[in-house]
N, C-alpha and C positions, 0 to 999 in steps of 0.2 A: 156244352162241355167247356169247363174254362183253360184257357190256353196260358200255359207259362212259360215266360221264355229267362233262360241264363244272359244278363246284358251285362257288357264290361262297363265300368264306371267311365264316365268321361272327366276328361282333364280338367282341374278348376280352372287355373291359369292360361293366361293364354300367349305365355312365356316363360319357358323353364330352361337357364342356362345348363344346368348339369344333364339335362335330353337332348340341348343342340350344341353342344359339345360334341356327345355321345355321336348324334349323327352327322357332324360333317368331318366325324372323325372315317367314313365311308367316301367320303369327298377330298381328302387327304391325299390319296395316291395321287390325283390327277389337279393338284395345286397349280401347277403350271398350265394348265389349260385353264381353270379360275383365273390368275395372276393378267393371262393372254387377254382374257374376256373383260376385266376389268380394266385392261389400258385401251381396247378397242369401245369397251363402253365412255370411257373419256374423253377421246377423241368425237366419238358420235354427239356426247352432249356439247362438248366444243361446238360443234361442227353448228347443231340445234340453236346456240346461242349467240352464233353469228350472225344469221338471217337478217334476222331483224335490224343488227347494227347496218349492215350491208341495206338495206332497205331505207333507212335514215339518211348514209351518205348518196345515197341515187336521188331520194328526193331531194335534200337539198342543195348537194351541190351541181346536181347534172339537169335535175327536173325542172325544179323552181326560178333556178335562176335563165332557165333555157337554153343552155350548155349543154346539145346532148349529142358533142362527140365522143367521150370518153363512157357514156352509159350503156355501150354495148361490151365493152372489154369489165367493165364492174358484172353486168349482168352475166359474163360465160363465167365470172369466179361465182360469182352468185350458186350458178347452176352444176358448175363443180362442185362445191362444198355440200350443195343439194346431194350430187350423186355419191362424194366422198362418206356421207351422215350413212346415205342406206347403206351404204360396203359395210363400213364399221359394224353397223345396228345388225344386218345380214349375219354378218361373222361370228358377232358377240352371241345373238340366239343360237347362232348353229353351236357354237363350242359347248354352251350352256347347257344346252340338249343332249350333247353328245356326254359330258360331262353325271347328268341326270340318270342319264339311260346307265351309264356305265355303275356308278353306285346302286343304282336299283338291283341291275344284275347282279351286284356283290351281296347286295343286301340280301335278296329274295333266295341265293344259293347259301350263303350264312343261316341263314330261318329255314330250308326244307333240309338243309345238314344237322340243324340240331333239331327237328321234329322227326326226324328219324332215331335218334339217340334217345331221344325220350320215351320212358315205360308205357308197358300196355296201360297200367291204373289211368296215366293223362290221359288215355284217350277213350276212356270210359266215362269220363268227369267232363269230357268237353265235346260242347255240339260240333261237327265236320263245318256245318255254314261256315262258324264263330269264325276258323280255322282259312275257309276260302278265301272269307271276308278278308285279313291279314295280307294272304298272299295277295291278293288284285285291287282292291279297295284302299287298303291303308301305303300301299307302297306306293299306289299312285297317287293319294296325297305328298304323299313326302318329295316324288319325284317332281310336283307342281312347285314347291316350296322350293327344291333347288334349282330349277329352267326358272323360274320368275323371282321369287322372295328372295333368294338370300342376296342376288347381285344385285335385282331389280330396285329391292328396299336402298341400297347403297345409291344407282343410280338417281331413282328417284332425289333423294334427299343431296345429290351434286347437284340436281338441277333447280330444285329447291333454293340452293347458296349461290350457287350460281346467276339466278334468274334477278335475285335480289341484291348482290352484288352489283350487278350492270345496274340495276335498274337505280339503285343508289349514287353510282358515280357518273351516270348520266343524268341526272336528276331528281337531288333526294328528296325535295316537297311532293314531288307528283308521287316518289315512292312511297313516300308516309302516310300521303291521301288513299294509294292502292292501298296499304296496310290496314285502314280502318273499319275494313268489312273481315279481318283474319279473326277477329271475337266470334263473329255471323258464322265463319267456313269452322271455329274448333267447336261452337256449340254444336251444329248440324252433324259433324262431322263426328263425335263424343254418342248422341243422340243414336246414331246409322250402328256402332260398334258394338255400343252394349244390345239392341237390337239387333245385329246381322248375329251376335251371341249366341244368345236367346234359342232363334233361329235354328241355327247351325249344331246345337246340340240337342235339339227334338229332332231335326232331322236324323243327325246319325243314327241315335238311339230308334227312330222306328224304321229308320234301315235294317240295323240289324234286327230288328221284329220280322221283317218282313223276309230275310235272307234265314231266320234259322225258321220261318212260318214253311218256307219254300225245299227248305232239305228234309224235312220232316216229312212232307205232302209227295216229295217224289221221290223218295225214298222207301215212303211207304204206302204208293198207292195202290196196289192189288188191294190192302186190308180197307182203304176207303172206296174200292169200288166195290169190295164183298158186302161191307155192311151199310152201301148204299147213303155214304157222306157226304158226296159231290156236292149236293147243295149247300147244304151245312158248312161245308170248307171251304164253298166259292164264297159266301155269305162270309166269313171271318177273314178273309186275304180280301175280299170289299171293302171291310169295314179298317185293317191295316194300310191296305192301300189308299184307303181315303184320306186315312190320317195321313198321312204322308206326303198326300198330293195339298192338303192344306198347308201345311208346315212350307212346301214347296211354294204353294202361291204367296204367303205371305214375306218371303223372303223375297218373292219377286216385286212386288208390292214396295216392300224397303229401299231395294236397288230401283227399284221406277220412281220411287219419290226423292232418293238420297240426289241424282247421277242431274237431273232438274233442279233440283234446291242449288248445290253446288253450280251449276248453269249462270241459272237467277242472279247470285251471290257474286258472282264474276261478271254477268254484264251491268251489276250497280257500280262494281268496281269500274268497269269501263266508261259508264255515265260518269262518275266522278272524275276521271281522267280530263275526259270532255270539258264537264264542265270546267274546271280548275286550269285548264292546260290551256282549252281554248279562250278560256275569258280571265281567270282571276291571275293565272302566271304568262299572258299573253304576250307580253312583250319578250319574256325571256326562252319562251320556246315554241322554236320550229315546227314547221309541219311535218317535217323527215321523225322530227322527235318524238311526234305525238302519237304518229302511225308505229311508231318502232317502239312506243311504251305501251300501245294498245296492244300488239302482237306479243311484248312480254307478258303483259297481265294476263293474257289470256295463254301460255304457256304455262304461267306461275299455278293457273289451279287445277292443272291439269295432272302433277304427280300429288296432290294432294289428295286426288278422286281414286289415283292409282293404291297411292298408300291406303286408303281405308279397306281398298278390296284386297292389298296384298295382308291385312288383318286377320283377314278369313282364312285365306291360301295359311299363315302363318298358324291361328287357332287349331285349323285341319291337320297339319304337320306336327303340332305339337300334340294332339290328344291320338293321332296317328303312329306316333312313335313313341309315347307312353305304351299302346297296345303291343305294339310289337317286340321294344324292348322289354315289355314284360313277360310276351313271350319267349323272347329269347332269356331272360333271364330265370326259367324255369328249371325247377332242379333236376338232374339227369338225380331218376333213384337207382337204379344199376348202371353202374359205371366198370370198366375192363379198371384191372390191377392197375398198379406202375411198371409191374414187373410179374408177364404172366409166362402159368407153365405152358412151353409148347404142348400140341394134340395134334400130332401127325396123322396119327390113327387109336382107334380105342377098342378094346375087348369088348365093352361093352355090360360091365359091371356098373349097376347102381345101386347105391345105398342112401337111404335116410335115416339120420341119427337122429334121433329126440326134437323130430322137428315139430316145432309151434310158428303159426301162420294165419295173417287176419288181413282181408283188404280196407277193414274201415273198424272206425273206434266205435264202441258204446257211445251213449247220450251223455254217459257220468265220465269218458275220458278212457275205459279203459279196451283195451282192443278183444273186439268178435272175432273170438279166433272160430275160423276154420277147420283148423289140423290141431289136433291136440298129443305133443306128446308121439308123434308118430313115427318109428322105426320099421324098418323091412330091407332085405336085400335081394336083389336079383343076379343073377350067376348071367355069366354072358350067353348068349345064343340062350336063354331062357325066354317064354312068353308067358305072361300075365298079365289075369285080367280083374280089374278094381269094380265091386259092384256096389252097391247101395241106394238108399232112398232119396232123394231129390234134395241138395245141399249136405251131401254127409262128407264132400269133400276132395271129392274123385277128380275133377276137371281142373283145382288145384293142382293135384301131383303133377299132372303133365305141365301147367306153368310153372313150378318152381325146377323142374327137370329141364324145360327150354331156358329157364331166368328169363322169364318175361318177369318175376316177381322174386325176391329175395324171402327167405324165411326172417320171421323174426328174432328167431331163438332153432338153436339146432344145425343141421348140415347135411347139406343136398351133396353127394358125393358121385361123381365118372370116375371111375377105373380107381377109387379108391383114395380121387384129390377133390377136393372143394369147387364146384362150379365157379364157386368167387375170383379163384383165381386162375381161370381162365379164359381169357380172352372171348366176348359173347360170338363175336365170329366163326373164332375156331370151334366152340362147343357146337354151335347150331349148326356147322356145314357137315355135321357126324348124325344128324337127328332129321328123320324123315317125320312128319306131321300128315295125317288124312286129319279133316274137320267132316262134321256133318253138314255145317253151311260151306259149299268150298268154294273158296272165292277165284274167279279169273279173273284174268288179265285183257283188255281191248287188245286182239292181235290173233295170232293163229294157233289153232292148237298145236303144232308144235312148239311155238314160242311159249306156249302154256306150261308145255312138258320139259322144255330145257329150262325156261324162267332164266335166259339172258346167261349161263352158262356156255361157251364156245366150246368147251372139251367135250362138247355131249353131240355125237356125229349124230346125223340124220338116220344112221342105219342105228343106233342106239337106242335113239326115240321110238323106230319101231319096234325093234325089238320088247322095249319096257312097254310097248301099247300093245305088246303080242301074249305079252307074260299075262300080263293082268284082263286077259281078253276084251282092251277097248278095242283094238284093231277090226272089230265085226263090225260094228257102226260108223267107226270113224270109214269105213274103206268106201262107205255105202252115201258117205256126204257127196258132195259135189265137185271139192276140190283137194277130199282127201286130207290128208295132214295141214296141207296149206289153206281149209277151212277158213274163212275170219270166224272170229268167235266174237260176238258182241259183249257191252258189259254186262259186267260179274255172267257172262255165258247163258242169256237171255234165251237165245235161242237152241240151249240144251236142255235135257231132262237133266232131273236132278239124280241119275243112275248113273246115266252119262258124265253127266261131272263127276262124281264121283271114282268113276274107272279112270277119268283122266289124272282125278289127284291121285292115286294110287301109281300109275305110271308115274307121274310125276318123282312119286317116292324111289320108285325102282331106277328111274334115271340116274338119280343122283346117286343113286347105293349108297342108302347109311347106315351105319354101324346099329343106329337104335332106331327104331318105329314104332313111333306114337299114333294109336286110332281112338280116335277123340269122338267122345259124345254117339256113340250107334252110330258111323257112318255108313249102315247096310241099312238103314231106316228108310220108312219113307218111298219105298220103291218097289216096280212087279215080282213076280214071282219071279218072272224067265229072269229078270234084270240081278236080282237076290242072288241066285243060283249062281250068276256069274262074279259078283262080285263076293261073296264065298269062298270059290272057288280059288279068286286070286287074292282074298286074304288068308289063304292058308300057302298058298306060293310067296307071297311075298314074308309071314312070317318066319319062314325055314330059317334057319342058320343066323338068325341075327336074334338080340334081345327087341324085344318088342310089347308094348303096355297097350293094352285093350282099356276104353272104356266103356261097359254096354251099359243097357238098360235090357235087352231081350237076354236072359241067359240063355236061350239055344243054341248063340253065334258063338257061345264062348266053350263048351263042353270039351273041346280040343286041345285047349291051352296046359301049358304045366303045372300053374299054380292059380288057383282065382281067392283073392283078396275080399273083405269084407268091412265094409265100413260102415259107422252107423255114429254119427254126430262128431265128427272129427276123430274118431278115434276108431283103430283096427280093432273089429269082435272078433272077427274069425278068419281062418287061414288052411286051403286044400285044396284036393284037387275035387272034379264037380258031386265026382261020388259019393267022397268023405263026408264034404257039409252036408249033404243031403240025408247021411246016416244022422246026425249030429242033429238035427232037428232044432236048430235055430236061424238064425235072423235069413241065412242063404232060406232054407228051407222053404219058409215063410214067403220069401220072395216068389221064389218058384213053385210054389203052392199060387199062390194070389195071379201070378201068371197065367199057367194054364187053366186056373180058374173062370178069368173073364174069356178066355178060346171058347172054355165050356161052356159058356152062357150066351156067346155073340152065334153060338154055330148052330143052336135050335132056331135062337132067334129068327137065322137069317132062311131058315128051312120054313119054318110060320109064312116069313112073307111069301116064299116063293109060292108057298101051296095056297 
């Protein structure tokens, strides 16, 4: 089976001002803790590029000449300046971190606030990994970019001017001769960049192979232990994960050969020292000076080593925040008004006018619609129930009734005003939802039933777990209401969940109640019975839209609806269509049809 995965493009460049703009504009509040970190970073390289001078005047004027009373008082500042470097360097990381962490947290609260405002359609279109990836992966690149790269790059390149400064005005033949291998350190160093490149953008990219191979697989592993894929799918996350683990070695490989070469390049440098220092400029320089130009040179390539790896850290952050800025630059398609009507409470009247609706275009550009043309009104404290064949349109009505989706054409109408202009908040805390997948929450079934509500007292939750008869099983667990309930309610039936969403519904008491997709599906008899039971209690006195597939569940309702390719055929109550001898009919014909057929069947086997 061949496997395909949605991968985000990686960044060509491996510097883009208007991206690191963008993101130290998250680094902005806390400029002054920058500002701090940059003058304690100064000091430290100060501090760095004293040693050595300090090492010159001990040799010559304390060591060499045999004068060594005054080289215990040079050596405590020596050893000062030693412990002064680490303060500084201590300080500077800590703020820099402190600094990182704080932007990430802005960041990371910025990105799950606008992935919350984004429609259902995004997240039918995008894998969950892609999504993880973002929050944990990409932020902590960026967060590496600001604790190391953006100061670190600065420091570096002080010490860089710095190191070559002294080393020039303490003398600049031996400095010119150090300078002669800097062709040696930009080739190698040119060579490691476009390589650690390379590198670094396989990696990503079968990262994220491997991250949406892994939400797929546990996500959906009952269906690969049903049809027996284990092998097959430990066999392709082998064959991912190998890649990967090569792309890994060979980078390491890079860095083993770059970090040596760079070495190399620096003790030639240091030979040349030698030789030129010791013998061709021998008269004009000391030995304080030689030892103090060998400890520069050998400083001097050491933020050049740093800079090829802050390349990476840099590459990372920028093809890191390409991702995210692009997540965050995704279009909210339902957006709240400027200016919306309050919804303190609603009657609970809905209408659609002339509504036309399509979640995706044709191949030639023009949109599959859905809903075509579709009108009907419901009177409040009415129920109905929408039936049809498999895409005629039905699980529609209930999203454009929550505005998970906008109609394209027409008008989704509460209490006789436009969803549009209503605040998605206010409409949605008025609409109760049962799904037939129903999703929970990591925490307890109470906390399932209130779903982070305070107004919703403990005696309420039972009561709503009493209405809907979950209170029989729930009394019979262990700990009662304060149950943990594993994820998405692992260790519930799917009956069970169900009675708990249904409370769920009654908790909140809304004005409309939506039952999506057979939420009586799928479950025992004794279970069926009960959950019957409390969808006809909980339908009472509110408007309420059934979606089935079994018409038996529905024979109660006030009006059932008919759909058949985006468009209403027919409209009654279950009697009427059934006189009518169309499309319902048909339905319920073909229905009890297969009953008739599965219930000799299962009499054959038995006998």
């Amino acid at each position: 089976m061949a496997v395909h995965f949605q991968e985000d493009e990686i960044l060509g460049k491996a510097y883009d001002a208007r991206l690191m703009r963008r993101l130290l504009g998250y680094v902005r509040p806390y400029i002054g803790l920058v500002a701090l970190s940059v003058v304690l970073l100064l000091l430290s390289s100060s501090a760095s590029l004293t040693g050595p001078y300090l090492v010159r005047i001990g040799i010559d004027r304390y060591i060499t000449p045999g004068q060594l009373r005054g080289l215990g008082a040079l050596t405590a500042i020596y050893l000062a300046i030693l412990a002064a470097g680490f303060i500084f360097r201590y300080l500077q990381s800590y703020l820099m971190q402190l600094v990182g962490q704080r932007a990430m947290y802005d960041l990371r609260l910025a990105l799950f606030a606008h992935l919350q405002r984004l429609s259902v359609r995004f997240y039918t279109h995008t894998p969950v990994g892609r999504l993880i990836t973002r929050i944990t992966n990409d932020i902590d690149a960026l967060n590496e970019m600001i604790t190391q790269g953006v100061v670190g790059i600065f420091g570096d390149l002080i010490m860089l001017v710095g190191i070559l400064g002294v080393m020039l005005w303490m003398e600049w033949r031996l400095a010119l001769i150090t300078f002669t291998v800097m062709p040696l350190i930009l080739y190698v160093t040119a060579l490691f960049r476009v390589r650690s490149r390379e590198i670094y953008r396989a990696v990503r990219t079968r990262l994220a192979r491997i991250n949406a191979y892994l939400n797929e697989n546990i996500t959906g592993m009952p269906i690969v232990q049903l049809f027996n894929r284990e092998r097959r799918n430990f066999e392709q996350f082998d064959a991912l994960n190998r890649e990967l683990l090569g792309w890994h070695l060979r980078g390491l490989r890079a860095f083993a050969m770059f970090h040596p070469s760079v070495g190399v390049i620096s003790a030639l440098a240091i030979a040349f020292i030698l030789v030129f220092g010791g013998g061709v400029f021998r008269a004009s320089v000391t030995i304080g000076l030689l030892v103090a130009f060998i400890q520069y040179a050998q400083r001097f390539f050491e933020p050049i080593e740093e800079l090829a790896e802050k390349y990476n850290i840099l590459q990372a952050a920028m093809a890191s925040s390409e991702r995210l800025f692009r997540l965050l630059d995704e279009l909210v398609e339902v957006e709240d008004p400027v200016e919306s009507v309050p919804l303190e409470r609603v009657r609970g009247e809905i209408e659609f006018r002339n509504v036309w609706f399509a979640y995706e275009d044709t191949d030639d550009g023009t949109p599959d619609w859905v809903l075509k043309d579709v009108s009907f009104r419901i009177r409040p404290g009415e129920s109905v129930a929408f039936v049809g064949h498999t895409g005629a349109g039905k699980s529609s009505i209930i999203n454009l009734i929550c505005r998970f989706h906008d109609p394209q054409r027409g008008q989704v109408l509460v209490d006789g005003v436009d969803v549009r202009r209503y605040a998605q908040r206010d409409l949605r805390r008025h609409i109760g939802l049962v799904l037939q997948d129903v999703f929970l929450f990591s925490g307890t079934i109470e906390s399932n039933i209130r779903l982070g509500n305070a107004e919703i007292s403990d005696e309420e939750v039972r009561r709503a777990a009493e209405f809907v008869n979950a209170h029989r099983f729930i009394d019979r667990l262990g700990r009662g209401y304060r149950t943990e309930v594993k994820e998405r309610g692992a260790t519930l039936s799917v009956g069970q969940k169900q009675l708990i969403a249904f409370a769920r519904a009654i908790a909140h008491n809304p004005e409309i109640l939506l039952v999506l997709d057979e939420a009586t599906s799928s479950v025992d008899v004794e279970t069926e019975i009960l959950i019957q039971d409390a969808l006809r209690k909980v339908l009472r006195d509110r408007t309420s839209i059934i979606i089935a597939h079994r018409l038996s569940t529905i024979q109660h309702v006030n009006r059932i609806i008919v759909l058949h390719k985006g468009h209403i055929v027919e409209e009654g109550r279950h009697q009427e269509l059934l006189t009518r001898g169309g499309i319902y009919t048909k339905l319920y014909q073909l229905q009890y049809r297969d009953q008739e057929v599965r219930i000799p069947r299962m009499t054959r086997g038995e006998g």
